[in-house]
C-alpha positions as a printed NumPy array, in Angstrom:
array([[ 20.099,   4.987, -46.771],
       [ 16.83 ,   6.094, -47.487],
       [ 15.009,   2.809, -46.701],
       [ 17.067,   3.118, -43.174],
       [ 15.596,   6.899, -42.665],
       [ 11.737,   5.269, -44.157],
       [ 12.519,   2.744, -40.828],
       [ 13.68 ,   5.283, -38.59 ],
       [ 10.916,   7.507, -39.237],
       [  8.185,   4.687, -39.174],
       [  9.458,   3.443, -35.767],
       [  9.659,   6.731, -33.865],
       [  5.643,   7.683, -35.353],
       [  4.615,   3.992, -34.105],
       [  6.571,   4.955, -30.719],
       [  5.169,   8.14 , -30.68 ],
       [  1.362,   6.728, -31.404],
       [  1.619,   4.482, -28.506],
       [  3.074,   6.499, -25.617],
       [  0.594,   9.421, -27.078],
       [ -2.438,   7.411, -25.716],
       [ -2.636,   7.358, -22.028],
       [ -5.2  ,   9.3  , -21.112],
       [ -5.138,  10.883, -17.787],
       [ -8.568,  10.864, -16.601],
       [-10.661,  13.385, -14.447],
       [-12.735,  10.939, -12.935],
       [-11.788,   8.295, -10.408],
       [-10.814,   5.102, -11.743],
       [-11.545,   2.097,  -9.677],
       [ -9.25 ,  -0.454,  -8.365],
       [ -7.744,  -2.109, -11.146],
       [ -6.785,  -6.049, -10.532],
       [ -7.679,  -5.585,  -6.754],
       [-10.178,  -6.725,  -4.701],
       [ -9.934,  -4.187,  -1.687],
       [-12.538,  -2.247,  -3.009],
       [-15.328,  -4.965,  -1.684],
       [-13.46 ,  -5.94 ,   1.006],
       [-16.131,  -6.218,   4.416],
       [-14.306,  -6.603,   7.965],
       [-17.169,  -5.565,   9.461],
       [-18.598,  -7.726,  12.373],
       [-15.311,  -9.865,  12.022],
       [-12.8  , -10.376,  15.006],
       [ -9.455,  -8.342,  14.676],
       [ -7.713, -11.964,  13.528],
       [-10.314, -12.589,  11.513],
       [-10.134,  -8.707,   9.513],
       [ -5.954,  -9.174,   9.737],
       [ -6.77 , -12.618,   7.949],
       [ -9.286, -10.965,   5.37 ],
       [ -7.101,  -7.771,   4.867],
       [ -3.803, -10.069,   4.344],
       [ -5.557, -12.366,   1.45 ],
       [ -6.637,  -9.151,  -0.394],
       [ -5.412,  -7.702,  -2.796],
       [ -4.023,  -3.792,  -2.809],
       [ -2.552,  -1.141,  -4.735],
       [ -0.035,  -0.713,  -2.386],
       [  1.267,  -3.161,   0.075],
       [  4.469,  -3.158,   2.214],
       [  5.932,  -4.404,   5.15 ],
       [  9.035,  -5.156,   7.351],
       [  9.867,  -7.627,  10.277],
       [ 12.088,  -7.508,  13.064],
       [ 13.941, -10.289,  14.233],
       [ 13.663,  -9.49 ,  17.775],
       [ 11.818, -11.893,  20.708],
       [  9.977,  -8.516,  22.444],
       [  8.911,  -5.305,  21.293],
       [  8.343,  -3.878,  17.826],
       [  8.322,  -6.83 ,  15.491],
       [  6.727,  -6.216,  12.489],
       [  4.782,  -3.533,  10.585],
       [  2.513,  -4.234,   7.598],
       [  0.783,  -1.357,   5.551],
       [ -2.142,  -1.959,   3.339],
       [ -4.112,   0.758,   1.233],
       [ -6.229,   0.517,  -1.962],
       [ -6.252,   4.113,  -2.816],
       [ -2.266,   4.779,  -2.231],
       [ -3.559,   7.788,   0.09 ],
       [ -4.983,   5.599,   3.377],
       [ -5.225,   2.16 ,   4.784],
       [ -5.164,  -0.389,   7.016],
       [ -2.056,  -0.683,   9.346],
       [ -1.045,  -4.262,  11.031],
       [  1.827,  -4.067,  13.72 ],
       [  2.991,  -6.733,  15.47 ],
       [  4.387,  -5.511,  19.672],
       [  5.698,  -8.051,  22.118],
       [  3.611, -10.863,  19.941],
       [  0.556,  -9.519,  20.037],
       [ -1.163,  -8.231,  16.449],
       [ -2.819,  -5.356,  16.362],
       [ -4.792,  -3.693,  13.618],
       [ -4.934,   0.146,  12.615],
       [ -7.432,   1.785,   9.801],
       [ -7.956,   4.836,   8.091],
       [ -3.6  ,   5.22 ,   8.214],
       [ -2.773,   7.916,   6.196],
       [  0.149,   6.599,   4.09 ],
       [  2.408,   9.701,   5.016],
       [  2.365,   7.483,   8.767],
       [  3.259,   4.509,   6.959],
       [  6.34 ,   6.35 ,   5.444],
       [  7.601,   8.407,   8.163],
       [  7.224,   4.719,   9.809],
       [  9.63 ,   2.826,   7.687],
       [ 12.168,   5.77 ,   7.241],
       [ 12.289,   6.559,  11.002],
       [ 15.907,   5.493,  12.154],
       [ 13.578,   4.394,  15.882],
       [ 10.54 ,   2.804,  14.199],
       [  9.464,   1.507,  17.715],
       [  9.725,   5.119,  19.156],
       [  8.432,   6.324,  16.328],
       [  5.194,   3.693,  16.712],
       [  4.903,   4.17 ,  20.363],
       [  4.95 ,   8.303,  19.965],
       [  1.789,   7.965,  17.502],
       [  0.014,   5.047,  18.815],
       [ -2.469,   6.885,  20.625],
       [ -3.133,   8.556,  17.432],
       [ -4.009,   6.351,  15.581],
       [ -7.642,   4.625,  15.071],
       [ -7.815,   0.801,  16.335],
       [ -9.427,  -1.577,  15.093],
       [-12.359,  -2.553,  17.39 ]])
């Protein structure tokens, strides 16, 4: 009995110990096993960026598709700091690419029981890529 309490109480200080040392920080921590932070689109074509922004790597990434032949099709949602990022949507076959999304878009986006209304209400909103 007492070795099983010795056990008990070893385990739960061991436990304890390890969940006790993540540190929050109060500085920014940079992009941990991602690349997006030295990702340059700059001077590329729009299928070119979509290309580069698709074989990076994010902190968040998420994206739907549509099996329909015209209109809203698909919707892809990139960001390395979880707060903005890039935004791909696909409308009547024809890409088109979106930065500086604030990810609140990207949610109300997804959760929207019209996401093509919802898309064509805030399109104009939203910054296009050149």
């Amino acid at each position: 009995m007492k070795y099983s309490l010795f056990i008990f109480i070893f385990n739960y200080t061991i436990i304890n110990t390890t969940i006790a040392q993540e540190v929050e920080h109060n500085y920014p921590v940079g992009p941990q096993a991602t690349n997006c932070d030295s990702l340059d689109i700059a001077g590329l074509s729009q299928t070119e960026s979509i290309s580069s922004i698709r074989a990076s790597k994010y902190r968040f990434d998420q994206s739907f598709r549509l099996t329909r032949k015209q209109g809203f099709q698909l919707g892809e949602y990139y960001s390395c700091d979880n707060k903005e990022g890039f935004l791909i949507i696909k409308y009547d076959g024809k890409e088109s690419l979106y930065h500086n999304v604030d990810k609140l878009i990207w949610n109300e986006l997804i959760s929207s029981s019209d996401p093509e209304g919802y898309y064509l209400k805030i399109r104009q909103q939203l910054q296009k890529y050149p």
